[in-house]
Residue, then its C-alpha position, 0 to 999 in steps of 0.5 A: x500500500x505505501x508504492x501507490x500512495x508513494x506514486x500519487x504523491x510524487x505526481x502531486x509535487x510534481x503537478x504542483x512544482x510544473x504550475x508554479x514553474x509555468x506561472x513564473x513564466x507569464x507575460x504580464x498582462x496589458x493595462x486596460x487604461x487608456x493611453x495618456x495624453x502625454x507621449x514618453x519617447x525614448x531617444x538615444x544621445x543625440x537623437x532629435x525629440x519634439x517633445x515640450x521638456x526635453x530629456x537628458x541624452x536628448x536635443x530638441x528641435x529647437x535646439x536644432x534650430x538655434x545651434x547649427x552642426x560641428x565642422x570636425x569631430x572636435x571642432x565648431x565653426x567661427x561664427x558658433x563657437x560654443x560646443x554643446x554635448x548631449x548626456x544621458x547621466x549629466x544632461x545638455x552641456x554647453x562648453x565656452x572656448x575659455x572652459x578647461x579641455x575644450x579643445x577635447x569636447x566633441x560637440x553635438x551642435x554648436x552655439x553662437x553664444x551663451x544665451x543661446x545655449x542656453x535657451x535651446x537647453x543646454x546648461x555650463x557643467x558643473 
């Protein structure tokens, strides 16, 4: 009498071990709430966004707008000399000729001056 009742229980934990197993494996399900106004985007560093508040590691369109592209790697024209660097951990950077290591910056748009950098979102480093 104990070889059958041995047996039963042995399919019984191993039923129960295969439930348990099979439930940590769900997806979870999707949310029955409508989406919310406000679109998330995910953007990778440099990557343009259009959305109100710009994200760290992002550069908005208006910041297109006001900068213009960097000549070289490491260089920005005459007439827009400040570098600016698009950060995931740090943010929008700006960079101003004077600043130590700028010669190494390599900048993802460049700025005519401060105040524009500034107002396209970018900030002096810290």
């Amino acid at each position: 009498m104990k070889n059958p009742l041995r047996h039963r229980w042995i399919l019984s934990i191993t039923f129960l071990t295969i439930l348990a197993l099979s439930g940590c494996r769900q997806t979870p399900r999707e949310s029955t709430n409508p989406p919310s106004p406000v679109a998330t985007t995910t953007a990778s560093p440099g990557k343009v966004t259009t959305g109100a508040a710009p994200t760290p590691g992002t550069l908005t369109a208006q910041a297109q707008k006001l900068g213009v592209k960097p000549q070289g790697a490491t260089t920005c024209p005459n007439n827009a000399p400040i570098k600016g660097n698009v950060t995931k951990k740090r943010g929008n950077i700006y960079h101003v000729p004077n600043s130590l290591d700028y010669q190494k910056v390599k900048p993802d748009i460049c700025f005519a001056d401060v105040a524009t950098a500034e107002k396209a979102g970018f900030r002096a480093p810290k």
